[in-house]
C-alpha positions in Angstrom: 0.0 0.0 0.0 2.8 2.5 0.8 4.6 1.8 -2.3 1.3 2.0 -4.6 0.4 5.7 -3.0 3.9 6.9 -3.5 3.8 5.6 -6.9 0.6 7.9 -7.5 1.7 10.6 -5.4 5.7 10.6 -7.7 2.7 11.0 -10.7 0.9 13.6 -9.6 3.9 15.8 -8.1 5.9 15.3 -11.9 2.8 16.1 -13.4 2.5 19.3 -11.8 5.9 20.5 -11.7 6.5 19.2 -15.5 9.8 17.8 -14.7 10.1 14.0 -13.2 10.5 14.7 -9.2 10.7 11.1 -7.9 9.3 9.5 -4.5 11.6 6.5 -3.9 10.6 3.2 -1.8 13.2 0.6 -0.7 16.3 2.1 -2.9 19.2 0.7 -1.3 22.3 2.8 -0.8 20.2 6.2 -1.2 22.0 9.1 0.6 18.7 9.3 3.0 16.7 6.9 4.4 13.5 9.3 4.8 10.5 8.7 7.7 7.4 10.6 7.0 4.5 10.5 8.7 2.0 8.5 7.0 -0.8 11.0 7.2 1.0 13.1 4.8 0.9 10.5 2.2 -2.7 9.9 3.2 -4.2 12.8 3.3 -1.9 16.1 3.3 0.4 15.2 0.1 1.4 18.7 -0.2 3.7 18.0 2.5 4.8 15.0 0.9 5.6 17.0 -2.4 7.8 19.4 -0.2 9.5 16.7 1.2 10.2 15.1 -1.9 11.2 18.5 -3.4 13.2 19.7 -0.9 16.0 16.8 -2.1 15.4 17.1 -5.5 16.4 20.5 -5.5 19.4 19.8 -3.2 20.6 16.7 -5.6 20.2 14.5 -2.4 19.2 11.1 -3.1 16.5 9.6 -0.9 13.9 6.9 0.2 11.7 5.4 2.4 11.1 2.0 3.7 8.2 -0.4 3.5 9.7 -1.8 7.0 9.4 1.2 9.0 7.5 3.9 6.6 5.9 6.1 9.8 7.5 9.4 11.3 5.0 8.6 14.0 5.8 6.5 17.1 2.4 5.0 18.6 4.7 3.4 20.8 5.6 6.4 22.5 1.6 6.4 23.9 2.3 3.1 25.8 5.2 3.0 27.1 9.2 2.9 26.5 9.5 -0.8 25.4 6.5 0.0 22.5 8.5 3.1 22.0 11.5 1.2 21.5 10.2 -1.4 19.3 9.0 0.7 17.2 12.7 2.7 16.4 14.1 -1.0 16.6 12.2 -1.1 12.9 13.7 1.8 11.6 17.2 0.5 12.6 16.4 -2.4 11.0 15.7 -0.9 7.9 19.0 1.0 7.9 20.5 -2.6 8.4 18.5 -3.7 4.8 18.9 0.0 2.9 21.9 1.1 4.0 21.9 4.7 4.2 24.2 7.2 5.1 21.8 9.3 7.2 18.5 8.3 8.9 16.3 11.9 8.3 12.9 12.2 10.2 9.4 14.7 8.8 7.4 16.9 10.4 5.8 14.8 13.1 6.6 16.4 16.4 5.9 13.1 18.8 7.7 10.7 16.7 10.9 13.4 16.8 10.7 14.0 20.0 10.9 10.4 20.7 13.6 9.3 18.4 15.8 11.9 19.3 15.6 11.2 23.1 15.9 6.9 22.5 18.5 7.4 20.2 20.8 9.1 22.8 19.6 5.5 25.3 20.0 3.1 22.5 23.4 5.0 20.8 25.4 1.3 21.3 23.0 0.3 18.4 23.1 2.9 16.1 26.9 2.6 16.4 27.0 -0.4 15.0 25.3 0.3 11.8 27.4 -0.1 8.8 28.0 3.4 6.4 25.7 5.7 9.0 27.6 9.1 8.7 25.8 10.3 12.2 25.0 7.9 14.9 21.7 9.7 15.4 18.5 10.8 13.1 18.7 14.5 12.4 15.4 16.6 11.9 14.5 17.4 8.1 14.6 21.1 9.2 18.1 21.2 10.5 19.2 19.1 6.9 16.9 22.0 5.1 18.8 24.7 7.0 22.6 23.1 6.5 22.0 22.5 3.1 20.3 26.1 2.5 23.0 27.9 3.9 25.4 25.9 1.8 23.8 27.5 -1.2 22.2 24.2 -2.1 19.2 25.8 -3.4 20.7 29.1 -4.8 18.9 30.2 -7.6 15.9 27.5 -7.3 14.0 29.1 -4.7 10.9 31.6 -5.5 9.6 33.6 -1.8 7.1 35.0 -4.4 4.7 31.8 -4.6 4.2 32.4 -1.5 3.6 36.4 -1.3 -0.4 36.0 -1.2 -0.6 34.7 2.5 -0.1 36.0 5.9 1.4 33.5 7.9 1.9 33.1 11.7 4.0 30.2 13.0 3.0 27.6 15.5 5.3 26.0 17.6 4.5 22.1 18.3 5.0 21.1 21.6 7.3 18.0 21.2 9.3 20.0 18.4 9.8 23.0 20.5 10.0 22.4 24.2 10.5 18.8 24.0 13.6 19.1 20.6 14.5 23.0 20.9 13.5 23.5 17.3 12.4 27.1 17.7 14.8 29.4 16.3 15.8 27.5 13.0 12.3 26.6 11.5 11.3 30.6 11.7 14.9 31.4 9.8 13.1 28.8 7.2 10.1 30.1 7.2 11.0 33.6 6.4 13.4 32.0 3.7 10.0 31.4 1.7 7.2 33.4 2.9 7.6 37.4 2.5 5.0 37.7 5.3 5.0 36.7 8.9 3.7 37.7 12.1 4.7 36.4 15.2 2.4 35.2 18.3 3.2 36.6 21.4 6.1 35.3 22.9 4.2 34.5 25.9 2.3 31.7 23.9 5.1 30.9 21.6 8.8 28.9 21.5 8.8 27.2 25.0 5.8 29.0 25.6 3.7 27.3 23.0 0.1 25.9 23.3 -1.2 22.9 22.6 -2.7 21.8 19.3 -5.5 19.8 21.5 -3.9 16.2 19.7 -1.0 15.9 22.2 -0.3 12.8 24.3 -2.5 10.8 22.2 -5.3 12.6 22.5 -6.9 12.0 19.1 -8.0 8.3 20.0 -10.4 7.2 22.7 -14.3 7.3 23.0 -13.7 10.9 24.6 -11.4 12.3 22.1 -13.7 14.6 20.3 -14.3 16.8 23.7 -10.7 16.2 24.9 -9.5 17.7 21.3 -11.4 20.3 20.7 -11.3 21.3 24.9 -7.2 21.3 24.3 -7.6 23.2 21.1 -9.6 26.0 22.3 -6.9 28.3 23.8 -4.4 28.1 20.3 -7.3 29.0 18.3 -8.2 32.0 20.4 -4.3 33.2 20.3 -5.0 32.3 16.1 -8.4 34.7 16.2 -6.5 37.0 17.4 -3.5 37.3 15.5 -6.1 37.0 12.4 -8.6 39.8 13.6 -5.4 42.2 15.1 -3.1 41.7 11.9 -5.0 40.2 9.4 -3.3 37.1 9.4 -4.6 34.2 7.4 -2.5 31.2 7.4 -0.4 29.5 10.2 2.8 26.8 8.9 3.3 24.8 11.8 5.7 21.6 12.1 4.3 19.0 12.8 1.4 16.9 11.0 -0.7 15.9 14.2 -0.7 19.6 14.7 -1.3 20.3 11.0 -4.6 18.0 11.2 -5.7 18.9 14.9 -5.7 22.8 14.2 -7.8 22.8 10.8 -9.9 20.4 12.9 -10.1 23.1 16.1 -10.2 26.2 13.3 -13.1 24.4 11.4 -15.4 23.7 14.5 -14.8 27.4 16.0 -15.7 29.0 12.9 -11.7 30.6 12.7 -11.0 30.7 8.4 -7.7 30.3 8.7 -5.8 27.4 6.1 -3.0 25.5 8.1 0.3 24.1 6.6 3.8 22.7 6.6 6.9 24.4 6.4 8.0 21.3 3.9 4.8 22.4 2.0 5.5 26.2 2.0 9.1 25.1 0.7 7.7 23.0 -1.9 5.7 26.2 -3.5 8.7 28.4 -3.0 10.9 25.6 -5.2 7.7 24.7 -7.7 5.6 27.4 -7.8 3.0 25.7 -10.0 2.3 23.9 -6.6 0.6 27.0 -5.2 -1.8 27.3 -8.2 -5.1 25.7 -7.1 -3.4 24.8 -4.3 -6.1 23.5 -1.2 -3.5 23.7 1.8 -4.2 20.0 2.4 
């Protein structure tokens, strides 16, 4: 199934861009081995099409694996040994592709969670064969290196993205729980001309909750527990929309990308949410921001 719908979504994204952008599956010896979360090749590809444009652009080769294909650790909602199974897969799948690096997507409790059992399980990543880092490294911080190396001189277009007034959201696990605060907002203004900060008392380590967090989407209570958690964010987004006329937020994660238009929708807010790999996918196609729904 994951190989089918990243067959169709390689399609789609050529088709659109007009040159052959390609979303690989099981390539051994790719630079990257690539986890993103399944939801964004469910039901958010723009995402996915950032993602996948982000190395194009770069000339980094990349893949995914059919053995451990999620940026999202269930795991990590009961317990460390689930947790820990579940990052055992992706080790396992550097063991069959052999990559050099091991990068993970916007998914704030699956990043949160690798990062902090990779430091406890470092004995195995050291023993993996051709890793150049003994740890997974956040798609932002590879974006950022490879920008400020000049790896996307001349390819990227801030323009696509002139039409929207963005805020930023912090996610919770990518900002208190990883400290990835300071270098997604360098992205972000990279590619979008127009951004206006929250209040830095509910931003950074600061931040609000989505309303998905610690599971929180699943359980025969979850629709009052979500939208209950979601309240206070969208209030802080009413606001920044009614005081400064914002009308987008880029967030970084894809729980948070799904709970907010969830919260926005059922509070009446008209407000589109995206990803910062989406927002970078315009600025490097930007026939991707024609007719483009923010999903």
């Amino acid at each position: 199934a994951w190989a089918g719908a990243m067959t169709q979504a390689e399609a789609e994204l050529s088709r659109r861009v007009g040159e052959e952008v390609l979303c690989p599956v099981d390539e051994y010896g790719a630079e990257v081995l690539f986890l993103s979360p399944a939801v964004d090749l469910a039901r958010q590809r723009a995402s996915l099409f950032g993602y996948a444009l982000i190395f194009h652009a770069a000339g980094v080769s990349w893949t995914t694996s059919t053995w451990a294909s999620d940026a999202l650790n269930p795991g990590a909602w009961l317990g460390p040994e689930a947790a820990r199974a579940c990052l055992e897969r992706v080790l396992e799948a550097v063991r069959q592709l052999r990559p050099r690096f091991v990068v993970w997507g916007e998914e704030g409790l699956g990043w949160a969670t690798a990062r902090l059992l990779s430091q406890a399980m470092s004995r195995q990543w050291r023993s993996l064969d051709g890793l150049k880092t003994h740890r997974p490294i956040h798609l932002a911080a590879l974006t950022h290196r490879l920008w400020r190396e000049g790896a996307f001189a001349g390819r990227l277009t801030p323009e696509a993205n002139a039409g929207l007034r963005l805020t930023w959201h912090d996610p919770c696990q990518t900002a208190r729980g990883a400290g990835l605060i300071r270098m997604p907002r360098r992205l972000l203004a990279a590619v979008c001309p127009r951004v206006r900060e929250l209040p830095e008392a509910v931003s950074g380590v600061n931040t609000r909750c989505c309303g998905g967090g610690g599971g929180g989407l699943e359980g025969p209570e979850a629709e009052t527990v979500r939208l209950a958690g979601a309240a206070p964010r969208v209030a802080d987004l009413r606001r920044a929309a009614q005081d400064h006329g914002v009308d987008g937020v880029a967030t970084l994660c894809a729980t948070c990308r799904v709970n907010l238009r969830h919260g926005l929708a059922h509070f009446g807010v008209p407000m589109r949410v995206m990803g910062l790999a989406q927002l970078w996918g315009r600025a490097l196609a930007p026939a991707l921001a024609e007719g483009d729904d923010g999903l």
